[in-house]
C-alpha positions as CSV (number, residue, x, y, z in Angstrom):
1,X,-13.3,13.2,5.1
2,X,-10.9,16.0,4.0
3,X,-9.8,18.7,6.0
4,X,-8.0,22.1,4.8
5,X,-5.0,22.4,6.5
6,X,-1.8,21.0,5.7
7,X,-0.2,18.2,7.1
8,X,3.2,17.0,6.9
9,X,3.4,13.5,7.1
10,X,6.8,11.9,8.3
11,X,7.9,8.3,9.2
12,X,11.3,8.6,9.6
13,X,13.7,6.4,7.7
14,X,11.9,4.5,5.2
15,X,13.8,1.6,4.1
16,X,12.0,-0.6,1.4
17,X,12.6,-3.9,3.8
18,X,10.6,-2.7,6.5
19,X,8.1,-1.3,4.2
20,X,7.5,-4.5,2.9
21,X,7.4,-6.6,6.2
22,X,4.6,-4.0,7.6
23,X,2.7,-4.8,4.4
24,X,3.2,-8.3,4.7
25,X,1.7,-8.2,8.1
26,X,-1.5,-6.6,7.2
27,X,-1.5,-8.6,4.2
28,X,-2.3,-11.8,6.6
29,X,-5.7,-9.8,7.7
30,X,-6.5,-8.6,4.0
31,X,-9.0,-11.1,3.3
32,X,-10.9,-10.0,6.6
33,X,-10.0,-5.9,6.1
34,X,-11.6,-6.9,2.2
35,X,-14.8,-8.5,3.5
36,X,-15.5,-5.9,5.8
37,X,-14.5,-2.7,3.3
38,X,-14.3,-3.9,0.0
39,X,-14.5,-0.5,-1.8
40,X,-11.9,1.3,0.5
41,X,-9.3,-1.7,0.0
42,X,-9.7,-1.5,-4.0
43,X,-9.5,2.6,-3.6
44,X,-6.0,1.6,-1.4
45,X,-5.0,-1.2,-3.8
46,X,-5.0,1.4,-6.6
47,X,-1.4,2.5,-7.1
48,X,-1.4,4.0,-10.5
49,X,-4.8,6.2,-10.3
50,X,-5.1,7.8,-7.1
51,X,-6.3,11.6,-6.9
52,X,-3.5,12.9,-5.2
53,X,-0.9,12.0,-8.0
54,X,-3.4,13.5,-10.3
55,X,-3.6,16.4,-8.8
56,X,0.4,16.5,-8.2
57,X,1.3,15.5,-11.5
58,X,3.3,18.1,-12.0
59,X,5.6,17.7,-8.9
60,X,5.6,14.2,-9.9
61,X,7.0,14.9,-13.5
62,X,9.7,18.4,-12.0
63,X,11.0,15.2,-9.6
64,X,11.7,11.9,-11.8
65,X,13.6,10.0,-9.6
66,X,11.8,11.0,-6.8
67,X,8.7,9.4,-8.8
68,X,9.8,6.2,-9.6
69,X,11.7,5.5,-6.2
70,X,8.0,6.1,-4.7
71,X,6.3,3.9,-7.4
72,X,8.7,1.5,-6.8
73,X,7.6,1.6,-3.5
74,X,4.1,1.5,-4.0
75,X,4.2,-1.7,-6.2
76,X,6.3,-3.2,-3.5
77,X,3.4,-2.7,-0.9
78,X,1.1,-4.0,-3.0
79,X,3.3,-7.1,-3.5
80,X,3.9,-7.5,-0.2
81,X,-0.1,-7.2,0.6
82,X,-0.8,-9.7,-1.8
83,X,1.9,-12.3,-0.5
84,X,1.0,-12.1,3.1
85,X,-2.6,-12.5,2.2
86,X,-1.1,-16.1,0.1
87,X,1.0,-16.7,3.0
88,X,-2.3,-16.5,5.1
89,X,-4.6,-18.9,3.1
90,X,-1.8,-21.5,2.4
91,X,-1.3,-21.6,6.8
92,X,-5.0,-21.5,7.2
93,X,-5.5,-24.3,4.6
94,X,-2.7,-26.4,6.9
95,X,-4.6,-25.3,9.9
96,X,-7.7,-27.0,8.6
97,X,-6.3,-30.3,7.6
């Protein structure tokens, strides 16, 4: 759902590292989080076309820098995701031999 008021949305220090460890984490439940949701975790997966950057493109373009960093960002998540998900099929396949 969407609600109307505004909501600032702060996590502290970011720092890329700990980004991608968190991501890596849940990336060792995707599969499961996949099976269970599979539209919501394609509409998450998508880092390029999301509504919101649509809708902000021109904040996105005024702040360049700012842009790219949080791309940069984004792709990383996604990377991370993806390699924890790996990492969680290669122990499973160990598991079961």
């Amino acid at each position: 759902g969407r609600i109307k008021s505004f909501i600032v949305h702060h996590e502290g220090k970011n720092k890329l590292i700990s980004q991608f460890k968190k991501r890596f984490y849940y990336g060792m439940s995707g599969e499961q989080y996949l099976r269970k949701h599979p539209k919501e975790g394609l509409i998450q997966a998508n880092i390029i076309f999301r509504p919101a950057y649509l809708r902000n493109w021109k904040s996105l373009l005024r702040h360049p820098i700012l842009t790219i960093g949080m791309f940069t960002l984004r792709f990383s998540e996604l990377t991370a995701f993806a390699s924890g998900m790996l990492y969680a099929r290669v122990i499973n396949k160990q598991r079961n031999n």
